[in-house]
N, C-alpha and C positions, 0 to 999 in steps of 0.2 A: 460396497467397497468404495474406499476414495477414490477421486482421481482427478487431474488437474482441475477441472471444469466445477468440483463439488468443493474445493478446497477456495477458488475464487469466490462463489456463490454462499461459501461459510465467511468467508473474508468480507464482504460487502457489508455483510448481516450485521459484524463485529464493527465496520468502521462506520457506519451508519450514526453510532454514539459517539464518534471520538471528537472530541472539540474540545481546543484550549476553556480549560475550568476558569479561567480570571474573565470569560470574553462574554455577556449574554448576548450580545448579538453577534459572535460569530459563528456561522457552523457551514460546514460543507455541503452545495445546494444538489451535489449529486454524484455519485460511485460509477464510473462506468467499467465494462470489461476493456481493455486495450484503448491507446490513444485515439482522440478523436482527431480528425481532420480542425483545423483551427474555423475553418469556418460553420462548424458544427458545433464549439465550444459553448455546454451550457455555461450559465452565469457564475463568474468566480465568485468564489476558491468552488473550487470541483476536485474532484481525484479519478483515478483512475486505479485498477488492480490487473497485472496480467502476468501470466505465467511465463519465466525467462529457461522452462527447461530444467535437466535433473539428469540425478545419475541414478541406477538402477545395480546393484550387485546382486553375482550370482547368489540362485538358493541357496540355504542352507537349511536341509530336511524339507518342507515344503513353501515354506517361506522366503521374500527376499527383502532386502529393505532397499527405500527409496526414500532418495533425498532431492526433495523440489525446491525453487527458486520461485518467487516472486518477487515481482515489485510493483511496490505503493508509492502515488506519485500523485504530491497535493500542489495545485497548480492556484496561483494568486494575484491577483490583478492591485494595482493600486497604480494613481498618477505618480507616488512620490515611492521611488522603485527602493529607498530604506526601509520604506513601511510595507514591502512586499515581499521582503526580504523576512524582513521579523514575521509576518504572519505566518506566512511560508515556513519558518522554524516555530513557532508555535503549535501549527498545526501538526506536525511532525512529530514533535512531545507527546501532543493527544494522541496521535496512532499509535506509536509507541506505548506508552501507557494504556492502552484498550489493548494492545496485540502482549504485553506481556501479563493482565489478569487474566487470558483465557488462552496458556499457553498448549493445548491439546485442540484450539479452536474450535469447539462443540464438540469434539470427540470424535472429529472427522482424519486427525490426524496424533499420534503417538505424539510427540514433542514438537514447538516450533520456537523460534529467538532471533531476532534481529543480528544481521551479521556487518552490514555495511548501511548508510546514512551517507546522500549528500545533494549538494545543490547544483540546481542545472538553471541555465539561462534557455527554455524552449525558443529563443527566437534573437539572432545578433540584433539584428536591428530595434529591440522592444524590450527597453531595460525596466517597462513599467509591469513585467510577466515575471514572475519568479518561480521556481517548481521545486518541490525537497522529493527526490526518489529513498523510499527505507527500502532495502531490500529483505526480506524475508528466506531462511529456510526453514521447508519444513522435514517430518521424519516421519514414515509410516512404512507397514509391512505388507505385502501383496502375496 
Protein backbone atom coordinates (compact mmCIF):
# COMPACT_ATOMS: atom_id res chain seq x y z
CA UNK A 1 0.00 0.00 0.00
CA UNK A 2 1.19 3.78 -0.59
CA UNK A 3 1.93 6.08 1.59
CA UNK A 4 3.67 9.25 2.09
CA UNK A 5 7.15 7.95 2.35
CA UNK A 6 6.79 5.42 -0.94
CA UNK A 7 5.06 8.23 -2.90
CA UNK A 8 8.39 10.54 -2.16
CA UNK A 9 10.69 7.52 -2.93
CA UNK A 10 8.50 7.07 -6.40
CA UNK A 11 8.92 10.73 -6.85
CA UNK A 12 12.80 10.81 -6.65
CA UNK A 13 13.00 7.94 -8.94
CA UNK A 14 10.78 9.90 -11.65
CA UNK A 15 12.83 13.38 -11.15
CA UNK A 16 16.11 11.79 -11.18
CA UNK A 17 15.50 12.24 -15.34
CA UNK A 18 13.95 15.41 -15.42
CA UNK A 19 16.32 18.22 -17.01
CA UNK A 20 15.72 20.93 -19.26
CA UNK A 21 15.90 19.08 -22.97
CA UNK A 22 17.77 22.21 -24.83
CA UNK A 23 20.63 22.12 -21.79
CA UNK A 24 23.41 18.98 -22.09
CA UNK A 25 25.11 20.15 -19.28
CA UNK A 26 22.50 20.77 -17.03
CA UNK A 27 21.07 18.37 -14.64
CA UNK A 28 20.10 18.19 -11.04
CA UNK A 29 23.34 16.79 -8.88
CA UNK A 30 20.95 15.47 -6.43
CA UNK A 31 17.02 14.75 -4.96
CA UNK A 32 16.80 15.01 -1.35
CA UNK A 33 13.88 14.04 1.18
CA UNK A 34 13.15 17.62 2.98
CA UNK A 35 15.18 20.76 3.13
CA UNK A 36 18.57 20.66 3.79
CA UNK A 37 20.27 22.99 6.23
CA UNK A 38 22.23 25.45 3.85
CA UNK A 39 25.28 24.57 5.06
CA UNK A 40 24.69 20.99 4.11
CA UNK A 41 23.68 22.08 0.58
CA UNK A 42 24.89 19.58 -2.17
CA UNK A 43 26.10 21.30 -5.38
CA UNK A 44 23.64 23.33 -7.34
CA UNK A 45 20.83 23.05 -8.83
CA UNK A 46 19.69 20.15 -6.38
CA UNK A 47 16.04 19.69 -5.41
CA UNK A 48 14.48 18.44 -2.79
CA UNK A 49 10.79 16.49 -2.50
CA UNK A 50 8.74 16.55 0.84
CA UNK A 51 5.36 15.75 1.84
CA UNK A 52 3.08 19.06 2.76
CA UNK A 53 0.37 16.73 4.31
CA UNK A 54 -3.27 15.63 2.98
CA UNK A 55 -6.65 14.99 3.56
CA UNK A 56 -8.23 11.76 4.14
CA UNK A 57 -12.25 11.15 3.65
CA UNK A 58 -14.38 8.88 5.32
CA UNK A 59 -14.78 5.24 3.78
CA UNK A 60 -17.02 4.54 1.55
CA UNK A 61 -17.68 0.55 1.62
CA UNK A 62 -14.04 -0.34 2.52
CA UNK A 63 -12.26 2.03 1.01
CA UNK A 64 -11.33 5.84 1.59
CA UNK A 65 -9.58 8.12 -0.78
CA UNK A 66 -6.56 10.34 -0.05
CA UNK A 67 -5.49 13.27 -1.34
CA UNK A 68 -1.61 14.18 -0.67
CA UNK A 69 0.54 17.29 -1.10
CA UNK A 70 3.92 17.44 -2.21
CA UNK A 71 6.40 19.77 -3.01
CA UNK A 72 9.18 19.81 -5.56
CA UNK A 73 11.76 22.39 -5.02
CA UNK A 74 14.80 22.96 -7.55
CA UNK A 75 17.16 25.12 -5.84
CA UNK A 76 20.00 27.18 -8.42
CA UNK A 77 22.87 28.97 -7.83
CA UNK A 78 24.36 31.36 -10.38
CA UNK A 79 26.48 34.79 -9.81
CA UNK A 80 24.19 36.50 -12.26
CA UNK A 81 20.88 36.01 -10.12
CA UNK A 82 18.85 36.44 -14.11
CA UNK A 83 20.56 33.44 -15.03
CA UNK A 84 19.27 31.70 -11.90
CA UNK A 85 16.17 32.70 -12.33
CA UNK A 86 15.77 31.15 -15.77
CA UNK A 87 17.50 27.93 -14.85
CA UNK A 88 15.30 27.72 -11.96
CA UNK A 89 12.25 27.82 -14.36
CA UNK A 90 13.70 25.64 -16.78
CA UNK A 91 14.10 23.21 -14.51
CA UNK A 92 10.62 23.36 -13.34
CA UNK A 93 9.31 22.67 -17.12
CA UNK A 94 11.50 19.49 -16.84
CA UNK A 95 9.79 18.30 -13.60
CA UNK A 96 6.83 19.10 -14.82
CA UNK A 97 7.09 17.48 -17.93
CA UNK A 98 8.58 14.05 -16.18
CA UNK A 99 5.77 14.37 -13.46
CA UNK A 100 2.84 14.64 -16.13
CA UNK A 101 4.30 11.40 -18.49
CA UNK A 102 3.85 9.25 -15.51
CA UNK A 103 0.74 10.60 -14.04
CA UNK A 104 -0.25 7.28 -11.66
CA UNK A 105 3.79 7.71 -10.71
CA UNK A 106 4.67 3.94 -11.11
CA UNK A 107 1.41 2.92 -9.97
CA UNK A 108 1.97 3.84 -6.49
CA UNK A 109 -0.78 6.27 -6.80
CA UNK A 110 -4.40 6.34 -8.72
CA UNK A 111 -3.96 9.92 -10.31
CA UNK A 112 -1.41 12.80 -9.74
CA UNK A 113 -1.23 16.79 -11.57
CA UNK A 114 0.46 19.79 -10.67
CA UNK A 115 -1.73 22.31 -8.92
CA UNK A 116 0.34 25.41 -7.95
CA UNK A 117 4.06 26.58 -9.39
CA UNK A 118 6.20 29.23 -7.99
CA UNK A 119 9.26 31.10 -7.20
CA UNK A 120 10.82 31.52 -3.80
CA UNK A 121 13.96 33.60 -3.03
CA UNK A 122 15.61 30.77 -0.02
CA UNK A 123 17.58 33.58 1.30
CA UNK A 124 16.93 37.79 1.49
CA UNK A 125 20.19 38.51 1.61
CA UNK A 126 21.48 36.05 -1.60
CA UNK A 127 19.75 37.10 -4.79
CA UNK A 128 22.46 34.83 -6.50
CA UNK A 129 19.89 31.51 -5.03
CA UNK A 130 16.79 30.99 -6.84
CA UNK A 131 14.33 28.06 -6.05
CA UNK A 132 10.93 27.05 -8.17
CA UNK A 133 8.49 25.03 -5.59
CA UNK A 134 5.89 22.82 -8.05
CA UNK A 135 3.47 21.64 -5.69
CA UNK A 136 2.14 18.28 -6.53
CA UNK A 137 -1.27 16.48 -5.68
CA UNK A 138 -1.64 13.21 -5.46
CA UNK A 139 -4.91 10.69 -5.32
CA UNK A 140 -5.05 7.17 -4.06
CA UNK A 141 -7.32 4.82 -2.02
CA UNK A 142 -6.69 3.14 1.39
Amino acid sequence: MANPKTICDELIKILVHANPADSNDAHISGWLKGQPLRSRWPKCPFGWVEWGGGTRDAPVGSRAEVRDVFHIVIAVRNVDAGKAEDGAMEFAAAVEDALDAVPSLGGVVERSYVVNREKQKLFEDDYSVCAVRVTLQTHRRE
